[in-house]
N, C-alpha and C positions, 0 to 999 in steps of 0.2 A: 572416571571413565564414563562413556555415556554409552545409554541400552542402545540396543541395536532395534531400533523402528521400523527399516528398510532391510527387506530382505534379501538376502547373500545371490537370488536369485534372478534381482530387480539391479542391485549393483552390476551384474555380470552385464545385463541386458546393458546398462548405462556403457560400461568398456568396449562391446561389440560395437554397437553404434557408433560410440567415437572413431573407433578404429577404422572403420570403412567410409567416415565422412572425412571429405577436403574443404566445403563449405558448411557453417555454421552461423545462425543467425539466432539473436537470440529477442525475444519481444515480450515488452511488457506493458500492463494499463493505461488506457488513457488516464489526462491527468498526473502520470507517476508521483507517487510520493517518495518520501525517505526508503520503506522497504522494498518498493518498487526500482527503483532506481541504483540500492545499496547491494538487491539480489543478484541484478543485472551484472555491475561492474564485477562485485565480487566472482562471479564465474567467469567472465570478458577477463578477467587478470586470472586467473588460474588458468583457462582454457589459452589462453596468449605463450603464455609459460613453456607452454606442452608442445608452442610449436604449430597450432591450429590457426586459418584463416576466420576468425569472427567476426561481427559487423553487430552490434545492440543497435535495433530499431525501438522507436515509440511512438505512439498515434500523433500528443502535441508537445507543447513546452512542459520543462517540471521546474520548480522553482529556484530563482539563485541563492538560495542557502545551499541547496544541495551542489552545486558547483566546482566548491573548490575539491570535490576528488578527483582524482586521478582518473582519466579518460572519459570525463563527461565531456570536453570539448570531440571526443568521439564518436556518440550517442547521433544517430539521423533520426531529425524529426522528422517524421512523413507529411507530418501538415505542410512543412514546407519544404520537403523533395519528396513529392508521391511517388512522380515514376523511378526515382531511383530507388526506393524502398519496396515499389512493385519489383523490379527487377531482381534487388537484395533477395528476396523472399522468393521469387520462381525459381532463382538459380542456387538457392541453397541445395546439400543433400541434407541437413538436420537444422531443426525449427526450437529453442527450449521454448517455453511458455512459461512467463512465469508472474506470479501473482497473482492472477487471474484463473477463475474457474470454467468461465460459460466464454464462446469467441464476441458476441457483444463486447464484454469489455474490452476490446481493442479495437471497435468502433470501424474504423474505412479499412481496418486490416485483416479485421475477419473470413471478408471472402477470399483475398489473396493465401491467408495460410491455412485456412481449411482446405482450398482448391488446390494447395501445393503436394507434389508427389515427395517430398522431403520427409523421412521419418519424424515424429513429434515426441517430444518428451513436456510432460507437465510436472513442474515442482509448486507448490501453491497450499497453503493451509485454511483455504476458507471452505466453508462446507458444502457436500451435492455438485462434482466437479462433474460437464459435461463430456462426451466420449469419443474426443475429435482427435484424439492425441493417440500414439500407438504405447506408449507406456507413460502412465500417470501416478506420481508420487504426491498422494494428500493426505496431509494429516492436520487436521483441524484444530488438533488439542496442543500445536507446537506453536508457539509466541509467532513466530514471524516467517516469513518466507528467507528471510536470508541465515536463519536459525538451521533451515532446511537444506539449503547448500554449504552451509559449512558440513552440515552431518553427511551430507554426499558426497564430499571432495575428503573427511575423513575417513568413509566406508572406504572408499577407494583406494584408501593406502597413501593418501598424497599431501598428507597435512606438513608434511618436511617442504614440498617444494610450492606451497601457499608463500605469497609475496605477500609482504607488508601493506600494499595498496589494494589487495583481495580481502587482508583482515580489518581493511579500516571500513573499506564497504560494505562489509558484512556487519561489525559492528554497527555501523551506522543504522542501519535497515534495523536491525534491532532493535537498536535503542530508541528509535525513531516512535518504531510499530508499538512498543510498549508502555508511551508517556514517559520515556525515561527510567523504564524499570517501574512504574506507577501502577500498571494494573496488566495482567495475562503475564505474569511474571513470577510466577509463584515454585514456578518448579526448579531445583536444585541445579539441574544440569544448564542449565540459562548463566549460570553464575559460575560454571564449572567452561562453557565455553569462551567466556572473556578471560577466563585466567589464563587459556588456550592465545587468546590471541592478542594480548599483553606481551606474549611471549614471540613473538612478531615484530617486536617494536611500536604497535600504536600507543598513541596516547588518549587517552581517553576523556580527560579534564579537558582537553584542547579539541575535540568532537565536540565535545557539547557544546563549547563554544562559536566554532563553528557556525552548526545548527543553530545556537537558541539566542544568541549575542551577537548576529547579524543584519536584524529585521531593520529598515526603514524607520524614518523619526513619521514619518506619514503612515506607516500602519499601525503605529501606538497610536495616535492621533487619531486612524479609523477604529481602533480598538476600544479608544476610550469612549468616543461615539455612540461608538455599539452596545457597550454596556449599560451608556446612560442615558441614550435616546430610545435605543431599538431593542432591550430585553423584557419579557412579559411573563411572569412568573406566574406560575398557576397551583398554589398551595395546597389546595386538595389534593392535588394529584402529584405531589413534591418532583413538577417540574418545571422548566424553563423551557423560551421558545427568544430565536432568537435571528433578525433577516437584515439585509440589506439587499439593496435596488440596484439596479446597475447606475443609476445615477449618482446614489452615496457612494459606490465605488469610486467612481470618473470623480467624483469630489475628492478625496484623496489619493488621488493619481495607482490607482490597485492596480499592483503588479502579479504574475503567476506567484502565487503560496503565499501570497501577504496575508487571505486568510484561516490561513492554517493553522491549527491549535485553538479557534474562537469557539470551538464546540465544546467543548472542554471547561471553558471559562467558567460558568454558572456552575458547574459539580464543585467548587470551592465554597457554594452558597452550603451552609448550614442545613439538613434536610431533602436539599435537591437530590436527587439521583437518577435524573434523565433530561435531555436536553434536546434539542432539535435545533439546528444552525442552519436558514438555507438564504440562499444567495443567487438571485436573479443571474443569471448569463444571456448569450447570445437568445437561444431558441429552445432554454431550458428555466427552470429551477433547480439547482445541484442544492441533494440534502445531506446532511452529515450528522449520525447521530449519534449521542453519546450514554450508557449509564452506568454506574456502577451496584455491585452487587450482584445479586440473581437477577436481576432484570432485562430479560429479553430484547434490546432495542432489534438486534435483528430481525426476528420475528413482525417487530412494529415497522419495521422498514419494507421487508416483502409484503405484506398488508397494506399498506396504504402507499407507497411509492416504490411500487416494483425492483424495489432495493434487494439488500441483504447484508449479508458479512458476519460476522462475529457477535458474541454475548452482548460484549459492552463496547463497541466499537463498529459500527455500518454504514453504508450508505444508499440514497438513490438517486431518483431522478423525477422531474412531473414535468410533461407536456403539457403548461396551461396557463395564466398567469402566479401574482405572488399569491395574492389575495385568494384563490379558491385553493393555492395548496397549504395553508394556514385553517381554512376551515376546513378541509379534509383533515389534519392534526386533529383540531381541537373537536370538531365531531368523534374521533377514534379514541379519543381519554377517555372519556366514561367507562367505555368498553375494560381498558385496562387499571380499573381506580383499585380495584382489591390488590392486583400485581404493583401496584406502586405506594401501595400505601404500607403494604407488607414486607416490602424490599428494603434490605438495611444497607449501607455504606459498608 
């Protein structure tokens, strides 16, 4: 059975809503990743179900591992149909929000759905959600955003009429958010929801593959690169640091999500338990941080790249080149050398 998190009071609120909306739009992070993406569908195939007009909007591309589910040939990028996504978004009557805490993360979208007269509903587990939404469901301490719509399509009474391509999305988003079950995974009902949605018919050995047994013979190639051109390990402070240029991309023909998971890599290092992966773009630096144990990477992420997110899983952003947001990094370790020297795996 799983605790009831959401209150009998906040479900109600979710039934009214639905019931008096004909339009439904649902929008999530730029960038989207697996949870991002898995949270989407999985409510787009449950709300579809019901008989509702829905449309999932996203700021850009998300990556082709995540494609072969069901209704991502659905999904409107805005990057490349604005005005129909402006449009999507004026003429809805309900907005979900979802992954996403602050209207930033949806970047050219924000002003269209905060200026929207559409009711808002926020689902989202990252912490300090802002207060743009008319009812906001956060819980910081639940594994994943799509963890959170399965428990609301539960509350709801409607886990009989969840289709197989809502629990494979859901799963995904999960298994995605969590490394595979590797870390923020600790809690019983996590394990108590897949037995749930097995029972749906996914497959689950065949998801992973999916996701993990897709990648490009070129982003192994930029992978290996990376590990053994472009990683800089800093022993005192058991971390790693870890970049490429938009040039080493273009060198390996980098596609959206090829490199996904590189954050990660170095916590395999013996002693490592914090990592920083960032990757030159357009008219940014995108960071991605990772650590494990008690260690704060969020925290280091709002501090020094007006990031955030989660314990051991965050990210940001730096307006500036590579090279000054690398010493921004390694100026900021000292600060943290008792916290990382003290943090166990």
């Amino acid at each position: 059975m799983l605790s009831k998190i959401i209150s009998s009071h906040t479900i109600s609120k979710i039934e009214h809503l639905l019931d008096e909306s004909e339009k439904i739009v649902i929008v999530t992070h730029v960038s989207p990743d697996g949870d991002a993406i898995g949270s989407s569908l999985g409510l787009y195939h449950y709300l579809i179900e019901q008989g509702n007009d829905v449309n999932i909007i996203v700021p850009n591309a998300f990556p082709d591992f995540l494609k072969w589910m069901k209704g991502t040939k659905e999904i409107l990028d805005a990057e490349k149909y604005p005005d129909y996504a402006q449009r999507l978004i004026e003429e809805a009557d309900l907005i979900f929000c979802l992954d996403f805490n602050i209207p930033k993360r949806i970047h050219q979208l924000a002003s269209y759905v905060v200026g929207s007269n559409a009711k808002k509903i926020m689902i989202d587990h990252h912490p300090d959600p802002s207060d743009f939404c008319n009812l906001v469901i956060s819980h910081p301490e639940i594994s994943s955003t799509s963890e959170l719509v399965f428990r609301v399509i539960c509350y709801l009474g409607d886990f009989e009429i969840m289709n197989k391509a809502s629990a494979e999305a859901i799963y995904t988003g999960m298994m995605t958010d969590t490394g595979a079950f590797t870390y923020n995974s600790n809690n019983a009902e996590i394990y108590y929801i897949i037995g749930e949605l097995l029972k749906k018919g996914i497959n689950k050995d065949q998801i992973y593959s999916d996701v993990y047994h897709s990648y490009s013979e070129s982003r192994f190639r930029m992978m290996g690169y990376t590990l053994s051109e472009k990683m800089k390990i800093y022993s005192e402070y058991n971390t790693a640091l870890i970049n490429l240029t938009k040039e080493e991309q273009k060198r390996f023909n980098a596609k959206k999500g090829d490199t996904e998971g590189f954050a990660n890599l170095p916590l395999n290092i013996q002693n490592i338990i914090f990592c920083v992966f960032m990757r030159e773009d357009n008219d940014m630096i995108k960071i991605s941080l990772r650590s494990q144990g008690d260690f704060p990477c969020n925290k280091f992420a709002e501090q020094c790249f007006n990031g955030g997110g989660h314990l051991n899983a965050s990210g940001g952003e730096f307006f500036g080149t590579l090279e000054e947001a690398i010493t921004i990094f390694e100026n900021a370790l000292p600060e943290y050398k008792i916290l990382l020297r003290n943090s166990k795996k």
